[in-house]
N, C-alpha and C positions, 0 to 999 in steps of 0.2 A: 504494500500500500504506500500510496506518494504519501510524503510530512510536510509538514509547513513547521517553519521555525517559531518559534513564540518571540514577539519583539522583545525586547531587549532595549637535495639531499644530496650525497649529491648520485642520482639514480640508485638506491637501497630498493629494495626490495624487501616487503615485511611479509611475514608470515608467522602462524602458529606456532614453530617452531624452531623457524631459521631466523637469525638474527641478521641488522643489519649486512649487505655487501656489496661491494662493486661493483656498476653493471658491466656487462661483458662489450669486449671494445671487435670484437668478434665481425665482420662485415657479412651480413647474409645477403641470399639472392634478394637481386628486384623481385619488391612483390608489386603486383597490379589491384586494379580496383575492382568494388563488385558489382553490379547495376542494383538499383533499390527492387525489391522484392514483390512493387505489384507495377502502377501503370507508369512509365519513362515519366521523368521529371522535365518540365520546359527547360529545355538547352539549345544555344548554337548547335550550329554541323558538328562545329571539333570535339563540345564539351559533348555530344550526341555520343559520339565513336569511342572518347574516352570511357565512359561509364553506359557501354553497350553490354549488350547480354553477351556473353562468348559463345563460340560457335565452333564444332569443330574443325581441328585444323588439316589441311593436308598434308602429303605425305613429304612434302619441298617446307613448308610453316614448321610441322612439328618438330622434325630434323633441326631448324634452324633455333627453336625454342632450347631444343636439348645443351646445343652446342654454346649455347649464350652462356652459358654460369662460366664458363673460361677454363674450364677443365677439358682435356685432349684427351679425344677420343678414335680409337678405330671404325674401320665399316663392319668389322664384327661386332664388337662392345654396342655402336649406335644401335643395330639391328637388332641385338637382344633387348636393349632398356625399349624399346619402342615397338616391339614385337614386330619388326618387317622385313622382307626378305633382301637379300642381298643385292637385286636388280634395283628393287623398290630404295635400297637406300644410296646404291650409285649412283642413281637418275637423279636425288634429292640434291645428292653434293653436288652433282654438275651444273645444276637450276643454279642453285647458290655462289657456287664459283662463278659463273656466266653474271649472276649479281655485284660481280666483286667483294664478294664479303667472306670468300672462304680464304682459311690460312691454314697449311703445312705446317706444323710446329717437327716435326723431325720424324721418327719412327718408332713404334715399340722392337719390346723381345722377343727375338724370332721362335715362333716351335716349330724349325722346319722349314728352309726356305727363304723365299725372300722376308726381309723385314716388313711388315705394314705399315703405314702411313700411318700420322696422328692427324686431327683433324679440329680447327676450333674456328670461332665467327672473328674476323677482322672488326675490333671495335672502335678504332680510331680514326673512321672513313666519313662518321657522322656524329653532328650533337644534337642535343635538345640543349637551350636557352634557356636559363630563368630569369626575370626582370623584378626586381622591387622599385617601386618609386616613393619614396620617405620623407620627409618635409624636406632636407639638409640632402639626401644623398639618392644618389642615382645606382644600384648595385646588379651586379650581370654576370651569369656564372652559368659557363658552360659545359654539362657534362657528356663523356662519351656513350657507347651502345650498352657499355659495362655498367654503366652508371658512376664512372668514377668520374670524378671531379679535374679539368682538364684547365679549367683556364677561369679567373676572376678580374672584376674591375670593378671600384668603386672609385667616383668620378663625382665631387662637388655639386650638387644643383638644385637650388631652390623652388621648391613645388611650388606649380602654380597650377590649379585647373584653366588653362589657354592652350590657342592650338598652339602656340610660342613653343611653349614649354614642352609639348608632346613632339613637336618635329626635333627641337633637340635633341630632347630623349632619342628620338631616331636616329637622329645625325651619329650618337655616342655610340648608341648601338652597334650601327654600318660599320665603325673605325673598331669597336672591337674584336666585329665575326672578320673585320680585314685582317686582324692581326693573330687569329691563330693558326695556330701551327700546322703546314699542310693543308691550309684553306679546307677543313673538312664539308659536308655538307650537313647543310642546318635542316634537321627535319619540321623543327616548331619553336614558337616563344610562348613561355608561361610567361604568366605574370599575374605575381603574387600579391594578392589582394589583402590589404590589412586593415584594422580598425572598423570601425562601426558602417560594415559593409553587407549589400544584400550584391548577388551575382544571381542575375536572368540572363533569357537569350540575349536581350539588345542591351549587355553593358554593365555597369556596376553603379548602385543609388549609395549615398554615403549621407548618414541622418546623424545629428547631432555627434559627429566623428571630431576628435579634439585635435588631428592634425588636418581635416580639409575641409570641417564644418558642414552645411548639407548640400550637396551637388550629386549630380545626376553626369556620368563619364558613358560617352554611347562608344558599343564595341566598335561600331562601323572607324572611329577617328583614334580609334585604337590602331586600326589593322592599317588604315591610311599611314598614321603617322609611324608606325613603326616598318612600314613599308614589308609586312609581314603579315600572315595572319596571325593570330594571338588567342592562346587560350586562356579563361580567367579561371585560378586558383584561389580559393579560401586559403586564410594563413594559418589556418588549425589543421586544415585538411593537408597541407602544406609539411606543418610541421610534424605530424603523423607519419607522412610517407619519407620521411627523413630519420627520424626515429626507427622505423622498421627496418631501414636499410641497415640500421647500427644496433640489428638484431631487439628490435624492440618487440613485447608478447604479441601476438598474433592475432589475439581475441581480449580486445580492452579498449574502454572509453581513453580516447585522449583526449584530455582536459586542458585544456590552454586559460593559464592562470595569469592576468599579468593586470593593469588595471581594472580588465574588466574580466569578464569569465564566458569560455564558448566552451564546444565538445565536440569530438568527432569518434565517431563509431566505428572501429576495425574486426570483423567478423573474418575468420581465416585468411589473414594477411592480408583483406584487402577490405580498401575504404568504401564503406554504406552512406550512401549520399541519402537525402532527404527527397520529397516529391517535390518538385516545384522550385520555386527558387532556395539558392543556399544563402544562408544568414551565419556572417560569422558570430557573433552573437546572440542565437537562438535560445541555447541555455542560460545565457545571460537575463533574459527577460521572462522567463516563465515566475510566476508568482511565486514566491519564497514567504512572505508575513502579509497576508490579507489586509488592505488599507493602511499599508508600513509605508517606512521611507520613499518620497518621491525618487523616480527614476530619472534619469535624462531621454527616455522615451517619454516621457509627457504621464505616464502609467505610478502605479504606486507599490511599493512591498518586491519590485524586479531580483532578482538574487544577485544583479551587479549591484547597485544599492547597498548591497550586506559584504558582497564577496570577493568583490574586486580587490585589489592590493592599496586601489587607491582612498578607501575606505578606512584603513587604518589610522593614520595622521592625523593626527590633530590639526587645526584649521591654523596654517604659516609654519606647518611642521613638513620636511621634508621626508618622504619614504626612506630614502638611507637612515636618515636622522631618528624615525621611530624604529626602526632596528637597532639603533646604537643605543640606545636610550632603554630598548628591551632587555639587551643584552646585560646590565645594568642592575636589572632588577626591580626598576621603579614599579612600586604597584599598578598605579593607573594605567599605564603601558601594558600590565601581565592581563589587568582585567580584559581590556580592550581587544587584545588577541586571543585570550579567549571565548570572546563572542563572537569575535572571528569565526573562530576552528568550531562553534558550534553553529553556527552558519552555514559552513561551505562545507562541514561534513553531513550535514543533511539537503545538499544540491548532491552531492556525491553519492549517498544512498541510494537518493532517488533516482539517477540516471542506472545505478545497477539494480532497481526494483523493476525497471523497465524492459534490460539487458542484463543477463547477468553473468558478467565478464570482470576481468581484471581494470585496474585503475594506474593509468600511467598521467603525469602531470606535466606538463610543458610549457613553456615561454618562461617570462621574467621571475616566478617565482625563484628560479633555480639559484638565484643571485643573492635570495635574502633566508630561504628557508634551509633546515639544517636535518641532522637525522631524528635529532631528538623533538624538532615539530613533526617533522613525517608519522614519527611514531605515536603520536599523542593523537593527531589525525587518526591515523589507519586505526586506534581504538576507540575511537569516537564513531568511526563509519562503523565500525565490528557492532557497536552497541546497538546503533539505527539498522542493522541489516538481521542482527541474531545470529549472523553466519561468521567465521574465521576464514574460511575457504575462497580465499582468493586476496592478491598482491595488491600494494600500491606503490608505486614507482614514481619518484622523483629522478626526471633526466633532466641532466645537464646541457645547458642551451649556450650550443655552440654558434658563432658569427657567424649567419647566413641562413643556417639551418633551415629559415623560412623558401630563403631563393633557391637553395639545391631541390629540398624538396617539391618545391612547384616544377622546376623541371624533370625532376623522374618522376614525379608523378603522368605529365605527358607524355616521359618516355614510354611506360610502361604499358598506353597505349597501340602503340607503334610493334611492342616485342607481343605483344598480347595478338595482335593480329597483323604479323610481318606480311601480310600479302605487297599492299602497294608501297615498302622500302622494298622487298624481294624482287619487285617489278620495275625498281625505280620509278616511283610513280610520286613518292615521299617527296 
């Protein structure tokens, strides 16, 4: 049952048993996304294809799916994991090769004969883009087919919503994808959406947003000005698919904790979009205290109101500053974060009364919270759940982490259904 509150680490993982530990720095595969589970949600083409139903692959796609984790393989080895005959998986690698995208990596050990070929996908022929645009800075960060991280720039430039300021942004752009290495080919641009943002087909509305106030960005003068097409990413959804890549659970709310509070929902490695438009701030606004604290939605009792970070502070007190002053020991300060944590562990509860998954937390919190909040949290949730069975993870929020992740997240598109890269059609 959902709770209403009564008004009023660095990544640990807790559990029943195991004590705090380090999360694993471990790189797992690209995971992709999963489409929502009843009618498509209004999207663009691109954001259509991203979070399309899967389908399956042929016998030239699957081969190439196999080949991507970057482990070298034979035409025998390929044809056992994938059940296919040995025709069936020649034919595959010549498609691929003919794509440019296959590599020899040398031979195995012979039983008999000549040596065999090994066999892995060239990833450094193609990127996917991510873009952030930030009050102060312009950030762009290119990763390869691996999803590894291949080339960054962060580049001075004061937001404006004008077209001024979007053809710049383009102009910076063009001079980056000029300068990398082996001029690869650009499959796509994300661009990673932050702040008090809703993303529909035609563009991104930005309402009472503390860095662009309320404006309305149409995707069309997106695509113009960045002289690309461009797909738009949520920065939760964002930071989600960045976290997975750096082995994050597989089945867990990611909670994006920073002034204000959002959620994104990962069901077997891959991100569960909502119907309709995405709001990075959805959890944000669901009612927390019935006729409580006004909201900057115009709404009353919102759980950003209670649970944002920026709710802490006393009024001309800075956030660093009531961390320092906690640390400390002052009372007033212990009470206060206390109503905190009994706040934001009952927003917590309730997204796993909903779903019931594990609990990983991301963005800014990772800067001010420690093991011994996590733990005081994770037994606060324990209380509102009745259950121990299952983690809460505080990860560590790495520079960018938002922009990489918007771009694999598009990537994962693209490996999810290699047809039109296989084709050069990308």
């Amino acid at each position: 049952m959902l709770q209403t509150a009564a008004p009023s680490p660095f990544s640990t993982q807790l559990s029943p048993t195991a004590q705090p530990t380090a999360s694993s720095a471990t790189t797992a595969p690209l995971n992709t996304t999963a489409p929502p589970s009843s009618a498509e949600p209004s999207a663009t083409p691109a954001q259509s294809r991203l979070f399309a139903r899967p389908q399956p692959l042929p016998s030239r796609d699957a081969v190439f799916n196999l080949l991507i984790d970057g482990m070298p393989r034979t035409r025998r080895a390929i044809g056992e994991q994938l059940a296919m005959s040995a025709p069936t998986v020649a034919a595959a690698l010549q498609q691929i090769e003919q794509a440019g995208l296959l590599q020899r990596t040398g031979h195995d050990e012979s039983t008999g004969g000549r040596r065999p070929d090994m066999f892995t996908i060239a990833t450094d022929g193609h990127v996917v883009v991510g873009v952030s645009m930030r009050r102060t800075m312009l950030t762009c960060m290119a990763v390869d087919l691996a999803g590894n991280l291949v080339a960054r720039r962060r580049v001075p430039l004061p937001y404006r919503n004008e077209q001024l300021y979007y053809h710049r942004a383009g102009t910076l752009l063009s001079d980056f994808l000029a300068d990398l290495k082996g001029s690869p080919h650009v499959l796509g641009i994300a661009v990673c959406v932050s702040g008090a943002a809703t993303i529909d087909e035609d563009g991104i509305t930005f309402t009472h947003d503390e860095e662009r106030g309320s404006c309305r960005i149409p995707l069309t003068m997106l695509n113009e000005a960045l002289r690309r097409p461009v797909s738009l990413v949520g920065c939760g959804e964002a930071r989600a698919m960045a976290r997975l890549r750096e082995d994050g659970p597989r089945d867990a709310w990611y909670v994006t904790l920073g002034r204000h509070v959002g959620a994104t929902l990962v069901l077997d490695g891959r991100i569960h979009r909502p119907r309709g438009a995405v709001s990075n701030e959805a959890v944000g606004h669901m009612t927390l205290v019935p006729g409580g604290k006004p909201c900057q939605c115009g709404r009353s009792g919102c759980a950003n109101a209670y649970c944002g970070l920026a709710m802490l502070p006393e009024e001309g007190e800075s956030l660093p500053g009531f961390f320092s002053v906690l640390e400390q020991g002052e009372l007033h300060h212990r009470q206060r974060m206390d109503e905190w944590m009994d706040h934001f562990s009952t927003v917590l509860s309730n997204l796993r009364a909903c779903v019931d998954v594990d609990i990983v937390i991301v963005g800014e919190a990772a800067q001010y919270l420690d093991e011994h909040d996590v733990l005081r949290l994770y037994e606060r949730v324990c209380e509102r759940c009745g259950t121990r069975q299952f983690s809460l993870t505080l990860a560590p929020e790495d520079d960018g982490d938002d922009v990489r992740g918007a771009a694999l997240l598009v990537l994962s598109q693209h490996l999810r259904e290699p047809a039109a890269l296989l084709n050069g059609l990308a």
